[in-house]
KOLFI-197874 format. One record per residue (C-alpha): residue in three letters; x, y, z; residue number from 0. Coordinates in steps of 0.02 Angstrom, whole numbers, plus 50000, padded with zeros to 5 digits. Each point is the difference from the previous one (the first is absolute). Last residue first. Example, Ala and Ser with C-alpha at 12.3 -4.5 7.8 and 13.67 -1.06 7.14 Angstrom:
<rs>
+-----+-------+-------+-------+-----+
|   r |     X |     Y |     Z |   k |
+-----+-------+-------+-------+-----+
| ser | 50684 | 49947 | 50357 |   1 |
| ala | 49931 | 49828 | 50033 |   0 |
+-----+-------+-------+-------+-----+
</rs>
This chain:
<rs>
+-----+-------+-------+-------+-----+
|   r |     X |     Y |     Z |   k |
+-----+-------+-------+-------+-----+
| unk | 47167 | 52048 | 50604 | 371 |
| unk | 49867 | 49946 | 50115 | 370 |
| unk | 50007 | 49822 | 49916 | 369 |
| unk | 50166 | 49972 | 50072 | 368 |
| unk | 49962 | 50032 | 50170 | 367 |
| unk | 49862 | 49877 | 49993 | 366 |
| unk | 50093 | 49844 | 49912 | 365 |
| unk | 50135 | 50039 | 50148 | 364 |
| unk | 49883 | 49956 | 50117 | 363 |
| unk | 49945 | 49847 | 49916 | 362 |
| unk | 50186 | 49918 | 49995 | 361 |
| unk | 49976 | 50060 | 50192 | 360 |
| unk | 49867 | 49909 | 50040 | 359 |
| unk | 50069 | 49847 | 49888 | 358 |
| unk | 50159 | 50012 | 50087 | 357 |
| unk | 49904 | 49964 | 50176 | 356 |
| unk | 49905 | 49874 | 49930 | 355 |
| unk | 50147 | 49902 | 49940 | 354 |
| unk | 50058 | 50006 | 50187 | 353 |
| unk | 50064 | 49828 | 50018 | 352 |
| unk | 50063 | 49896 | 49848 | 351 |
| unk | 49957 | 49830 | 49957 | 350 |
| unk | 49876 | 50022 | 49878 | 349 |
| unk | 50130 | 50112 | 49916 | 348 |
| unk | 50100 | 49860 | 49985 | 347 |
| unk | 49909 | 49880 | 49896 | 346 |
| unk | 49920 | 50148 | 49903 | 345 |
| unk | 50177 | 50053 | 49934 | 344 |
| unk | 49998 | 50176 | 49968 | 343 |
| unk | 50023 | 50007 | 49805 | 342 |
| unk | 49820 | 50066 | 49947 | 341 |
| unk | 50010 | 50120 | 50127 | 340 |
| unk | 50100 | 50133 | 49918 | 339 |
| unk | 50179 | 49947 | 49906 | 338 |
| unk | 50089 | 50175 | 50030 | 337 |
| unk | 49955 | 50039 | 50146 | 336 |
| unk | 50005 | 49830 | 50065 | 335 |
| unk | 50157 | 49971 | 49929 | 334 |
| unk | 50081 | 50160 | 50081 | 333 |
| unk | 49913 | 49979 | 50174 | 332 |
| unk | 50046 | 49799 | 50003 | 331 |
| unk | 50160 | 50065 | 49972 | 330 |
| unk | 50011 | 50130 | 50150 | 329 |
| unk | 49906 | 49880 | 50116 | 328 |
| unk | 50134 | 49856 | 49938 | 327 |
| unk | 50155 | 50097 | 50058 | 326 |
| unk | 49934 | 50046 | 50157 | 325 |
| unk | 49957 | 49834 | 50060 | 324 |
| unk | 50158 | 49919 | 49931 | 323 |
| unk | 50118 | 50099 | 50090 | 322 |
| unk | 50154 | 49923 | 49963 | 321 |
| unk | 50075 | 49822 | 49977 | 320 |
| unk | 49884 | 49980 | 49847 | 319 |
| unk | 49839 | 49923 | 49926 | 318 |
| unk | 49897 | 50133 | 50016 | 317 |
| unk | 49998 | 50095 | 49836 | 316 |
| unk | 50015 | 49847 | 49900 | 315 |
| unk | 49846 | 49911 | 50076 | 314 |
| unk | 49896 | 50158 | 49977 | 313 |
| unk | 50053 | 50026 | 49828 | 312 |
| unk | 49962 | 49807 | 49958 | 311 |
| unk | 49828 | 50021 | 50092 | 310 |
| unk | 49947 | 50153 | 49908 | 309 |
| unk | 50042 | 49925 | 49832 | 308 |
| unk | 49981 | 50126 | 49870 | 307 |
| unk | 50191 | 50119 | 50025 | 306 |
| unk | 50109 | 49835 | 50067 | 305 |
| unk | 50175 | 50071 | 49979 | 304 |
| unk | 49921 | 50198 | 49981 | 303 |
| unk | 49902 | 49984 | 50173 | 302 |
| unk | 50142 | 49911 | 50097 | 301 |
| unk | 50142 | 50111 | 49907 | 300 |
| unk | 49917 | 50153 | 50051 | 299 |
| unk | 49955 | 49932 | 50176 | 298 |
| unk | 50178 | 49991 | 50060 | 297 |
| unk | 50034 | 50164 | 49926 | 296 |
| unk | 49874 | 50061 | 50113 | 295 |
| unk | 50058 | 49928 | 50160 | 294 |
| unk | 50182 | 50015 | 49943 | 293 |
| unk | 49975 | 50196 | 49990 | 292 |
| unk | 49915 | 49998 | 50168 | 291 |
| unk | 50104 | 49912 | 50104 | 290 |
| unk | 49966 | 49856 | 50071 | 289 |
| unk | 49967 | 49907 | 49839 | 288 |
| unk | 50150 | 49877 | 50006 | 287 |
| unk | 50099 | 50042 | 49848 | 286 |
| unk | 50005 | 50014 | 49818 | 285 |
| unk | 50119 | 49841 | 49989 | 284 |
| unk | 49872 | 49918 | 50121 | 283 |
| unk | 49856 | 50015 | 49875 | 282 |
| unk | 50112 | 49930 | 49855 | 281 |
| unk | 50044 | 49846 | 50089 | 280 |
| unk | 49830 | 49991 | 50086 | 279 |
| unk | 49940 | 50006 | 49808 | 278 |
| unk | 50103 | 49867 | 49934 | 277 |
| unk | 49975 | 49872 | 50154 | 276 |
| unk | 49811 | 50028 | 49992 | 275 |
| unk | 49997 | 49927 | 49830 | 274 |
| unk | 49931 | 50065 | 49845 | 273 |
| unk | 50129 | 50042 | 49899 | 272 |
| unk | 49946 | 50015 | 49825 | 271 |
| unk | 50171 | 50085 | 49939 | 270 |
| unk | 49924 | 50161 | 49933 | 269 |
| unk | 49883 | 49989 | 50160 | 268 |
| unk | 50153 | 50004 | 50081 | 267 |
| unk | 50101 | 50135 | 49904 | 266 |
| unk | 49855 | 50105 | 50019 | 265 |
| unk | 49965 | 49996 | 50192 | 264 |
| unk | 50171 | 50032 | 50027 | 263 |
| unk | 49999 | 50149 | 49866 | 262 |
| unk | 49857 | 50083 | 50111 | 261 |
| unk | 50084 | 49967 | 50169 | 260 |
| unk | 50180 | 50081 | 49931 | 259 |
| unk | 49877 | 50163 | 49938 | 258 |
| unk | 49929 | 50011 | 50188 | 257 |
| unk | 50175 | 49980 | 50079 | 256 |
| unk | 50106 | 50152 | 49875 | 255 |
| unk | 49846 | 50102 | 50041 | 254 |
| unk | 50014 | 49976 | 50176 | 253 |
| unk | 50193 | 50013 | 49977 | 252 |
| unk | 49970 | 50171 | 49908 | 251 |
| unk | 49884 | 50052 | 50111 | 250 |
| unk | 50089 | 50015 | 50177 | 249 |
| unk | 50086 | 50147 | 49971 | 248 |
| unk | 49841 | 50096 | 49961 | 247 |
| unk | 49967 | 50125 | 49868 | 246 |
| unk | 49898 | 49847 | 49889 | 245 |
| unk | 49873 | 50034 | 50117 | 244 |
| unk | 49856 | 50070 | 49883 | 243 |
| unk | 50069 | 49970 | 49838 | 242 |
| unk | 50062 | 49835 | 50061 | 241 |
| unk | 49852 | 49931 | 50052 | 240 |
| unk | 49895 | 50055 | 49857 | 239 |
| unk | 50137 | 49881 | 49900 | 238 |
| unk | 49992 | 49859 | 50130 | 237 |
| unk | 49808 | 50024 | 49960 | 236 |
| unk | 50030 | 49980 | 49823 | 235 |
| unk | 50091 | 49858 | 49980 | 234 |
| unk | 49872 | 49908 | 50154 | 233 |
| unk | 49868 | 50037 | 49886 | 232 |
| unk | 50078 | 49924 | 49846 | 231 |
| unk | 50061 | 49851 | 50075 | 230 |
| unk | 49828 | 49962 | 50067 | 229 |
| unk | 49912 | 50017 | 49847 | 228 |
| unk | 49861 | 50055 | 49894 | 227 |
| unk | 49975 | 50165 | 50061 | 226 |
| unk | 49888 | 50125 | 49993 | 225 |
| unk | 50020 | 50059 | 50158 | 224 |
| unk | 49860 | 50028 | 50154 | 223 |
| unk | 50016 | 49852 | 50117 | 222 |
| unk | 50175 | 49961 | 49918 | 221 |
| unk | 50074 | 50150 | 50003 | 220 |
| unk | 49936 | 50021 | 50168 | 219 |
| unk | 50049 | 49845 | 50082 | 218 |
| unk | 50191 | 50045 | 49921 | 217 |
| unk | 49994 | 50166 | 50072 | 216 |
| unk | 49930 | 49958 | 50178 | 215 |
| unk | 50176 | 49887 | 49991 | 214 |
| unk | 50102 | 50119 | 49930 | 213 |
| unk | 49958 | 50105 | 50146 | 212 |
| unk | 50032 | 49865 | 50138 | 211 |
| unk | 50171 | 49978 | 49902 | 210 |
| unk | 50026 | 50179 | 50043 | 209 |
| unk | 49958 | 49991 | 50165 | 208 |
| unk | 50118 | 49895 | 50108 | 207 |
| unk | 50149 | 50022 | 49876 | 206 |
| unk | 49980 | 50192 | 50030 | 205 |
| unk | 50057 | 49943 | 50187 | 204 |
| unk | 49867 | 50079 | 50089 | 203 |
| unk | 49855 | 49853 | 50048 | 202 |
| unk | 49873 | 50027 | 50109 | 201 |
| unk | 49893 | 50128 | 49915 | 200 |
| unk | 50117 | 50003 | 49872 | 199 |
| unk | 49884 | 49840 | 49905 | 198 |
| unk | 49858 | 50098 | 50009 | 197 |
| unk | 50099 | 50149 | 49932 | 196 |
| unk | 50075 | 49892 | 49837 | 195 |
| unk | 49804 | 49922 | 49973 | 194 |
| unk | 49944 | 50174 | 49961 | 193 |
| unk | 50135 | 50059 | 49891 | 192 |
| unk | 49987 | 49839 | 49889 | 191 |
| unk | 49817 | 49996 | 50001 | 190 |
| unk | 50015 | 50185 | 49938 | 189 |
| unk | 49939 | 50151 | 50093 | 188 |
| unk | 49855 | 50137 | 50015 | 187 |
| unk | 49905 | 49890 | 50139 | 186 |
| unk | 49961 | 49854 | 49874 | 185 |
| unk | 50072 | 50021 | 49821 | 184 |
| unk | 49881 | 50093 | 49867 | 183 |
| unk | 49977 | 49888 | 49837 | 182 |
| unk | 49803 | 50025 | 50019 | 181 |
| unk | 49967 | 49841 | 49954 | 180 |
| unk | 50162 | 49904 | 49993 | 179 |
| unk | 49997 | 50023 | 50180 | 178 |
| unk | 50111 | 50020 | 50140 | 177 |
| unk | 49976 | 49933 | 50164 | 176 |
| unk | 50067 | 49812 | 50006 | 175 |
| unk | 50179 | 49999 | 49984 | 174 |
| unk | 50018 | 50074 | 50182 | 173 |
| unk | 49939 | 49819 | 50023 | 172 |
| unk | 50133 | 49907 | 49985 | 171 |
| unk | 50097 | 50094 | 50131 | 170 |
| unk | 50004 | 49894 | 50128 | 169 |
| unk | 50168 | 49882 | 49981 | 168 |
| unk | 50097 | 50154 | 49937 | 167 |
| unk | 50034 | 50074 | 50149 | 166 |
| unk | 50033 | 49864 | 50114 | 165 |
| unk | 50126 | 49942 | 49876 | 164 |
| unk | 50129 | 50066 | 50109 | 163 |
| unk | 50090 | 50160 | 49959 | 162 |
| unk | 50012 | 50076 | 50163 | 161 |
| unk | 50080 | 50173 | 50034 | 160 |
| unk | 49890 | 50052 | 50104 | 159 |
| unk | 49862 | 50153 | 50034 | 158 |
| unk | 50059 | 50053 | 49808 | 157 |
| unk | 49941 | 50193 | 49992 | 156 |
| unk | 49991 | 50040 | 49811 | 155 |
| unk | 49947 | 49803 | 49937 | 154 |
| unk | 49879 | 50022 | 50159 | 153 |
| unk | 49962 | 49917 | 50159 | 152 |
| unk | 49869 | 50035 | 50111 | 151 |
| unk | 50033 | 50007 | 50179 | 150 |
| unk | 49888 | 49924 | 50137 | 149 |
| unk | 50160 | 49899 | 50056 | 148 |
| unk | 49904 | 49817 | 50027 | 147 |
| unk | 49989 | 50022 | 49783 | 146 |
| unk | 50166 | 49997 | 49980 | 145 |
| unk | 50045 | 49870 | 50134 | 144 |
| unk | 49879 | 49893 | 49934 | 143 |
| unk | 50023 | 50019 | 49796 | 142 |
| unk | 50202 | 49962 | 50062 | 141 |
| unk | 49982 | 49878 | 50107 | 140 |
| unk | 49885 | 49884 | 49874 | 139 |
| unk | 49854 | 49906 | 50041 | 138 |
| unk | 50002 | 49828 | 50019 | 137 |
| unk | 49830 | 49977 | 49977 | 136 |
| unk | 49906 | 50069 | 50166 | 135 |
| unk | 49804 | 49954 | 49990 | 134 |
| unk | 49889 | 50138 | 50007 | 133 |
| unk | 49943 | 49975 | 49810 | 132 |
| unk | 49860 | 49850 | 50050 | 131 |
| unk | 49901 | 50100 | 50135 | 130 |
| unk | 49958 | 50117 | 49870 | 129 |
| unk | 50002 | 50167 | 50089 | 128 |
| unk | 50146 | 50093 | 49923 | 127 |
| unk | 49950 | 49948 | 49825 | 126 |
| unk | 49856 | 50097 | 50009 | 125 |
| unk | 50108 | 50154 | 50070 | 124 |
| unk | 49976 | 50176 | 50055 | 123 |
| unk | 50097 | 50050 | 50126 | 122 |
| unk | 49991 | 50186 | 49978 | 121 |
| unk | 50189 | 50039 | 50041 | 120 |
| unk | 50128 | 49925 | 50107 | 119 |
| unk | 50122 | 50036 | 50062 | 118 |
| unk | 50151 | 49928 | 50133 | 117 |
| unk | 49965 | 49848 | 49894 | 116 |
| unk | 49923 | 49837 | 50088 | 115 |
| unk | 50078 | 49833 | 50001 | 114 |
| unk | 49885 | 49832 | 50001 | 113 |
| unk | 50015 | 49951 | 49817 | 112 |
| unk | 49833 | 50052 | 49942 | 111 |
| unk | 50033 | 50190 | 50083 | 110 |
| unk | 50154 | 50003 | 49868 | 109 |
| unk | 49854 | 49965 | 49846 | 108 |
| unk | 49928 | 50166 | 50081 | 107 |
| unk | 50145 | 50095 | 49996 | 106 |
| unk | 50048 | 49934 | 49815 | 105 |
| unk | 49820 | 50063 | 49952 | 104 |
| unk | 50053 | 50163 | 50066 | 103 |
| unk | 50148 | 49997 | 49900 | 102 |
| unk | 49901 | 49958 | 49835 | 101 |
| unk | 49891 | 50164 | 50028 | 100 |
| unk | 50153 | 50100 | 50029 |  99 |
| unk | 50097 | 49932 | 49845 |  98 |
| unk | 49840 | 50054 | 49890 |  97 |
| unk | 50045 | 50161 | 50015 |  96 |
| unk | 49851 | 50108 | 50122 |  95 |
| unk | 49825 | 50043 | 49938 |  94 |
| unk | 49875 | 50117 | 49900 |  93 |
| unk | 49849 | 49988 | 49939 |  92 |
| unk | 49913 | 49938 | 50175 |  91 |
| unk | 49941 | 49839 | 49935 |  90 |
| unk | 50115 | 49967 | 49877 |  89 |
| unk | 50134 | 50029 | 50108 |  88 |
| unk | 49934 | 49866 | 50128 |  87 |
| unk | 49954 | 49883 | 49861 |  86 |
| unk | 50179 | 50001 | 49937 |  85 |
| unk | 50081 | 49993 | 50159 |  84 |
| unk | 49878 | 49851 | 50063 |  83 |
| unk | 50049 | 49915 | 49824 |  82 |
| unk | 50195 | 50021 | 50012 |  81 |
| unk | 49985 | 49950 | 50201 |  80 |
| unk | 49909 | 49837 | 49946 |  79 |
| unk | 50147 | 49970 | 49851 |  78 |
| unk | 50132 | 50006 | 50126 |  77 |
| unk | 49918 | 49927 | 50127 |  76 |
| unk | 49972 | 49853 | 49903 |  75 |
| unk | 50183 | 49996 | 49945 |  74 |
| unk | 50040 | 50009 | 50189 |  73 |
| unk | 49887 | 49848 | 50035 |  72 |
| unk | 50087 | 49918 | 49845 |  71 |
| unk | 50190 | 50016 | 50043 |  70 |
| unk | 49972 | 49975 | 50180 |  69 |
| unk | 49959 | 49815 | 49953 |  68 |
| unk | 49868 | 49900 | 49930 |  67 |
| unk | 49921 | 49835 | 50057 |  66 |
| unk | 49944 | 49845 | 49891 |  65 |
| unk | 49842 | 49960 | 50099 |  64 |
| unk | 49920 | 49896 | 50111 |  63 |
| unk | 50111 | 49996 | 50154 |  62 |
| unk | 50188 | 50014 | 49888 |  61 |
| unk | 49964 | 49941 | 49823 |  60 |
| unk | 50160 | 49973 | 49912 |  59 |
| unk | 50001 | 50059 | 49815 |  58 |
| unk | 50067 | 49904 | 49872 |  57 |
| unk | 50159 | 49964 | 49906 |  56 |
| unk | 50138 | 50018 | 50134 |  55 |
| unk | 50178 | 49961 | 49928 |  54 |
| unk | 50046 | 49919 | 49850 |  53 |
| unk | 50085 | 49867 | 50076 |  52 |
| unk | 49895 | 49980 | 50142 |  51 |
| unk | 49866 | 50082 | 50117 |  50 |
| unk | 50117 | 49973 | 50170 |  49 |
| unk | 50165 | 49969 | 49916 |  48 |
| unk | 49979 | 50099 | 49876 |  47 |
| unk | 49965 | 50145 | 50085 |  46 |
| unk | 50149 | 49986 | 50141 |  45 |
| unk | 50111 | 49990 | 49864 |  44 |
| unk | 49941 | 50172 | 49926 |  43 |
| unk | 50018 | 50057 | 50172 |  42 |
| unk | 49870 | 50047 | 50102 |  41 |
| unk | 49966 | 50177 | 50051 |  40 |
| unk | 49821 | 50029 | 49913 |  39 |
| unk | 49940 | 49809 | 49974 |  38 |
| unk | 49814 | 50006 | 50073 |  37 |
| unk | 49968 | 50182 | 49928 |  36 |
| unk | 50027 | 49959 | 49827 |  35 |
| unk | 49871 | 49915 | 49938 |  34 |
| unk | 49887 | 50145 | 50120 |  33 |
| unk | 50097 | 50131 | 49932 |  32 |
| unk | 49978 | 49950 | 49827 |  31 |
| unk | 49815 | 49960 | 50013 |  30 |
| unk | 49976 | 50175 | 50086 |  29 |
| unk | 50094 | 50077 | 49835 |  28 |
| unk | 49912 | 49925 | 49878 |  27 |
| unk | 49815 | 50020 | 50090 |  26 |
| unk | 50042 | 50182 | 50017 |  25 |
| unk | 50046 | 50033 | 49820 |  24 |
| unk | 49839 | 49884 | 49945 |  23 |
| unk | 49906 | 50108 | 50096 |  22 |
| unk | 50072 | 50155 | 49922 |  21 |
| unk | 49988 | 49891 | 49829 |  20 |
| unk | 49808 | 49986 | 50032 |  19 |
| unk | 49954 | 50203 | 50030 |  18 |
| unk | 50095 | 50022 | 49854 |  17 |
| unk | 49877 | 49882 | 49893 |  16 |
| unk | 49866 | 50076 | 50109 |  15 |
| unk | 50063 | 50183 | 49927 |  14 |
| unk | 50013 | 49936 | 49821 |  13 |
| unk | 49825 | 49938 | 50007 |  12 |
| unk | 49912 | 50143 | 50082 |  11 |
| unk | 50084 | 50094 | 49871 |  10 |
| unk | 49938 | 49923 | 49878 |   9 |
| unk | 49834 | 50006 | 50055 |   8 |
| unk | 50018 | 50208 | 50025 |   7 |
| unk | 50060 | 50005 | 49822 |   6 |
| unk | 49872 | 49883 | 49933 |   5 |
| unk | 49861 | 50118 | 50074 |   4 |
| unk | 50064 | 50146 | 49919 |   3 |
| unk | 49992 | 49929 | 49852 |   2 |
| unk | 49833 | 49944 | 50024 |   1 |
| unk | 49933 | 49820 | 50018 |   0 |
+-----+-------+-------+-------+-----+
</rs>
């Protein structure tokens, strides 16, 4: 084999190894949403009671399947309007900011639930057509009401002043264009940057988008970083965080939240906790996950308390008197990211509906990334 030859074979390899933590970033964060879809707005209390003491352990098949929630169809959009974008500017050489590709994706994911947007452009959809994603999920008000107004949303021109986790649910997968290969970010902007305007599309409050940023960030850093753990990553993304946002009034308590989840998850994994009691104690003194900032921070202690055991992260980030769904998608997302597929839990994935569709796109976003 030539040189030259080795290159290209390694590259083939690294890029399929990406290809498989993007699935295994999807698969995290649908298996979150779907453990914690079936307890979002009960009360710890409530939990125990019906799945008991340490809360729900398993997924609950509902039909045939173990069914997701708004949080995953609009995380599929998400990355299927990244990957049309991309294409679509590849194609003609030039093309409009990735936001605008996502937002029409949104539009189309809105036609799913039965509400149509006063515009809408090019519907072009795969995901729009499977029978199995036009199913209303408890969506929320807020990504609704936003996206029913045919207005875009933007960190500059806020269409609300919402900071629900709505944002930060979906954008996973604005983690997923940039490459180690060519070291050029996706549309002439950061993951971070990115993933803060799909998040202002329908949500203003700067604690609506930013955490959606740091999110992209953190699936970025560890798609494409050489890192070697969690705590690291998430150190330095609260870090490009702050250099880009750090201006904002709301930062320093976001910052203040993130860093108070990351010491939690220390001090009880210094102690050996493992209990649900310990971590829905620590969970609920971060919050409830409405909001964005909790949503993440939420997650952060989930995926550092339990950082190799998928289902332990999973069963800590949804086992709360808050929304559960949410919270789990965004820490199945980090651990999945970070772990790659060799830590989804086969038992559950075999459970799961629309693995096919996340494989399309995991397979998708292998293309765009080898025309870099």
């Amino acid at each position: 084999m030539t040189e030259n030859e080795m290159t290209l074979s390694a590259k083939k390899a690294d890029r399929k190894a990406v290809r498989d933590k993007i699935l295994a970033c999807l698969y995290g964060g649908a298996l979150g949403d779907a453990l914690g879809y079936v307890i979002e707005f009960d009360s710890w209390d409530r939990i125990r009671r019906m799945y008991g003491e340490n809360g729900i352990q398993e997924l609950v098949i509902t039909g045939e399947k173990a069914i997701i929630s708004d949080d995953t169809q609009m995380t599929l959009f998400t990355a299927e309007g990244l990957g049309y974008g991309f294409f679509r500017a590849n194609e003609r050489g030039t093309g409009a900011a990735a936001e605008y590709y996502i937002h029409q994706a949104y539009l189309c994911w809105l036609k799913t639930q039965g509400c149509e947007a006063k515009s809408l452009w090019e519907p072009v959809s795969e995901l729009l057509v499977r029978p199995e994603m036009n199913h209303r999920r408890a969506p929320g008000n807020t990504c609704l009401s936003a996206l029913m107004s045919g207005e875009m949303g933007t960190p500059e021109q806020p269409i609300n002043n919402s900071k629900g986790c709505g944002g930060v649910m979906r954008t996973a997968p604005c983690g997923f264009m940039r490459t180690r290969f060519s070291g050029r970010p996706a549309f002439g902007r950061s993951a971070m940057e990115i993933g803060a305007r799909a998040a202002a599309i329908t949500h203003g409050h700067s604690m609506g988008w930013i955490p959606a940023g740091m999110l992209s960030d953190i699936v970025d850093r560890c798609l494409y970083g050489n890192y070697t753990s969690l705590q690291e990553i998430i150190e330095d993304s609260l870090g490009a965080a702050e250099a880009l946002y750090g201006r904002f009034q709301s930062f320093a308590p976001f910052k203040d939240m993130i860093l108070r989840a990351m010491n939690l998850a220390a001090d009880n994994k210094a102690k050996g906790l493992d209990d649900a009691a310990a971590d829905e104690a620590a969970i609920y003194s971060l919050g409830e996950g409405w909001v964005g900032d909790e949503a993440l921070a939420i997650a952060v202690y989930a995926v550092l308390r339990w950082d190799s055991d998928m289902k332990k992260c999973l069963r800590a980030a949804v086992n709360h008197r808050g929304d559960s769904d949410s919270t789990g998608a965004v820490a199945g997302n980090i651990l999945g990211a970070f772990l790659g597929l060799e830590a989804i839990p086969k038992d559950w994935l075999a459970k799961l509906e629309l693995t096919d569709a996340m494989e399309e796109l995991a397979d998708m976003m292998k293309r765009a990334i080898e025309l870099y």
